[in-house]
N, C-alpha and C positions, 0 to 999 in steps of 0.2 A: 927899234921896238918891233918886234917880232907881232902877226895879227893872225890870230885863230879865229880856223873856217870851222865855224857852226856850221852843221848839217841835222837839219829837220826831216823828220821821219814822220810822215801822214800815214796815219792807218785807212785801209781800203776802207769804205764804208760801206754797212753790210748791208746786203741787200734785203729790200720787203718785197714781198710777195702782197699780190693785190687782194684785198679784202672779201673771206670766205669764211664760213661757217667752223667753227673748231670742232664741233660733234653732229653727227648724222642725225636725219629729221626722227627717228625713233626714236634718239633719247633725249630728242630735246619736247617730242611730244609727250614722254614719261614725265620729264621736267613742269612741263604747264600743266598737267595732270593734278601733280603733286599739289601744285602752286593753287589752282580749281578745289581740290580738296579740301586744302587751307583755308583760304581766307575768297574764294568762290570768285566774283566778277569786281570787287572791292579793289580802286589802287592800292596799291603798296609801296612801302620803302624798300627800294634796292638791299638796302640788309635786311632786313626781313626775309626778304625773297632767300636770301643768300644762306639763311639760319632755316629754314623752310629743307632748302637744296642739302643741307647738311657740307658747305661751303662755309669756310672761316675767312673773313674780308672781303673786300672790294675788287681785290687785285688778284691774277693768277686763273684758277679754276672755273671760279664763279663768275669772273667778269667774261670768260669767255664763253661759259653757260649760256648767260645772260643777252650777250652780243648775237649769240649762236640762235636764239628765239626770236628777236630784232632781226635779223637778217630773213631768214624762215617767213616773217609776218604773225607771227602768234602772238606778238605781244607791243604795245604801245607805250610811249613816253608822253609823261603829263607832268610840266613844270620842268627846273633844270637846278642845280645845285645839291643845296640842301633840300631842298623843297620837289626835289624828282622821286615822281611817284609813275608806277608800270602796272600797267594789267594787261590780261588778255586780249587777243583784239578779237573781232566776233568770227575771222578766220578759224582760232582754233578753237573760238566755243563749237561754234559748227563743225565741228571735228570732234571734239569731246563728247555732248549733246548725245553723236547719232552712236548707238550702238549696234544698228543691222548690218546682219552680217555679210556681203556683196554689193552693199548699197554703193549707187552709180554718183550719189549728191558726195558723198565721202569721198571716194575715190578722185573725182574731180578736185575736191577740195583740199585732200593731200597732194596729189600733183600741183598743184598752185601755191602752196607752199613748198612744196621742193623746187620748183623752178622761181621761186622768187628772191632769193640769191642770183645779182647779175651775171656773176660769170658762171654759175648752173644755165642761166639760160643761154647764157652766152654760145658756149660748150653746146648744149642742145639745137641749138639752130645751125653749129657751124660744120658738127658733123653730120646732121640733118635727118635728127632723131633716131642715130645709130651709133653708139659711143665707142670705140675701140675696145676688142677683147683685150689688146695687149697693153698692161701699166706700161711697158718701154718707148710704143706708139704716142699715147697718151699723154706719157712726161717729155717726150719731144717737143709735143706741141706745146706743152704749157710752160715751155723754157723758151723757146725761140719765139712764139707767138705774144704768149699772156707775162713774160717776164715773170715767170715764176723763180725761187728760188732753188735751188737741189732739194732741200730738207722741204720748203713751202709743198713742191712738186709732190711731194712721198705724200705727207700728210691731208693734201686737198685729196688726191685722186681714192685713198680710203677712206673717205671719210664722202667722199661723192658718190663712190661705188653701192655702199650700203646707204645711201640715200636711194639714189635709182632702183635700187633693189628693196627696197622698203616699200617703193608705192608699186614699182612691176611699171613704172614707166614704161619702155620701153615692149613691155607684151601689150600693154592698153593701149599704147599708141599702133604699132603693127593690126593688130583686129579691131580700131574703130569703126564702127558705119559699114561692119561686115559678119554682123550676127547674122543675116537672116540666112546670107548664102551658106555659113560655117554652120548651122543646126539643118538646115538641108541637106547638106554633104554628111553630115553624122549620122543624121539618118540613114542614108544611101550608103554607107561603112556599117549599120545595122549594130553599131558594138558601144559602149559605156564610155563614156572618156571621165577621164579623172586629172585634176590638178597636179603637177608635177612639181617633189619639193625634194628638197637637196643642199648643198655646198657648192660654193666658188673659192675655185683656188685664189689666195689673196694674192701673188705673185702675178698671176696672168689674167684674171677675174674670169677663167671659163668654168662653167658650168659643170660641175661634176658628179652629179646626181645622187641618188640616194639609195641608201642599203635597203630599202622596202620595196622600191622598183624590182619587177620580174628579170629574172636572166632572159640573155638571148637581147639583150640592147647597145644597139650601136649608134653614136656618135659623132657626124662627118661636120667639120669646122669648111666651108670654102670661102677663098680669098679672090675675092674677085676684081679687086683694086687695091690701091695704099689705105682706099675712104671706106672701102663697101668690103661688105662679108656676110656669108650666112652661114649658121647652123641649125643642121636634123639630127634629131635624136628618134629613129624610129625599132620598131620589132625586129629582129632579126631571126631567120631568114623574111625577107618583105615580098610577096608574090608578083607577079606582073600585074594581074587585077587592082592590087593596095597601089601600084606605082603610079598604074597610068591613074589611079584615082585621086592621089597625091600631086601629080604634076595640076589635075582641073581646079584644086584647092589654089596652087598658089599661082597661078592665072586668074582668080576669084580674087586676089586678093593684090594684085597689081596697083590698084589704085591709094590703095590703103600706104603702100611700100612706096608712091611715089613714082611710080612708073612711067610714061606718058603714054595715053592709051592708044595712039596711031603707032605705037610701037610697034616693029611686023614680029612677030610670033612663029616660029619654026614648028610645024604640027606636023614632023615627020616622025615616025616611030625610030 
């Protein structure tokens, strides 16, 4: 009696990626907005919520809407089942609430929401509030580091990018605790400074500025490490006067960057 070899075939099991927000803090601040609208500071039923969102079920879109507010902090769980009712949590009232325009209590208030997703913060302390211009940098780390997936990796890092870009993380953090010296020096430049708005390439997330910007602008990306990097966007041609005035700017601003202030300083022309 002849005895046949069975051979079992295990399928790989796919990989998860560690738990992130599905959509950026913008639209998920549109989302509690909507939700404020509705039915104001009042729990609700998850489907409701979800008929609100103009989301059909529990599963899919809405459940990741939903997750995506939960993670953020905008929103609270009261009870579990049937009986699971969500509302705002006073995070994003305080976010809703203020409508001024530059206001310092907002701005806080959305960084704290953007960084309250752990691997946001995670990310934020480990490159040390400098996040890689380059997505290929980026998705390295978050495969070999955070066990991300290939697909998890694409979809966190867009979805992170216009987060940090939402609040300007990133420019708040660089110029905190450094107004007095940066309107002094404005002063001493004698000239207007204006807000700079524009485009990021999605591929490399640099900076690409805007068609309302004046010509004669250039651009210099420098790579100073695998971790560190700057960029200047300044007037072109820049005078010797604008340079060496530029260079006391960002020696002003050493501390703010992280710098250690025994640092010896090269003050050679």
């Amino acid at each position: 009696m002849n005895s046949e070899t069975q051979t079992t075939v295990h399928k790989p099991k796919r990989k998860r990626s560690p738990a992130y927000p599905g959509i950026d803090l913008g639209v998920a601040l549109d989302l509690a907005r909507k939700l404020k609208d509705s039915y104001g500071e009042s729990p609700t039923h998850p489907e409701v919520v979800f008929a609100v969102w103009d989301y059909k079920g529990k599963t899919g879109p809405g459940a990741v809407a939903l997750a995506a507010l939960k993670y953020f902090g905008l929103i609270e769980d009261e009870g579990v089942g049937e009986d699971r009712r969500v509302k705002l949590s006073d995070l994003a009232l305080n976010i809703l609430w203020d409508k001024r325009k530059g206001c310092v209590e907002r701005a806080k208030a959305e960084e704290e929401a953007a960084l309250n997703p752990k691997i946001h913060r995670k990310l934020w302390d480990h490159f040390q509030k400098s996040i890689p211009s380059s997505d290929e940098a980026l998705e390295f780390h978050l495969k070999k580091n955070e066990k991300f997936s290939d697909k998890g990796a694409k979809d966190f890092i867009r979805q992170f990018r216009r987060t940090i870009a939402y609040v300007k993380l990133e420019e708040h953090d660089t110029l905190s605790g450094h107004e007095e010296d940066k309107n002094t020096l404005e002063k001493e430049i004698d000239m207007p400074t204006a807000e700079l708005s524009g485009t990021t390439d999605a591929s490399t997330g640099a900076y690409m500025g805007s068609s309302t910007q004046p010509p004669g602008t250039r651009q210099v990306t420098l790579w100073l490490s695998d971790k560190e990097w700057a960029r200047l966007e300044v007037s072109y041609p820049l005078s010797a006067e604008a340079w060496d005035l530029m260079k006391k700017m960002l020696d002003l601003y050493k501390k703010g960057l992280g710098v250690p202030e025994d640092m010896k300083t090269d003050n050679a022309n």
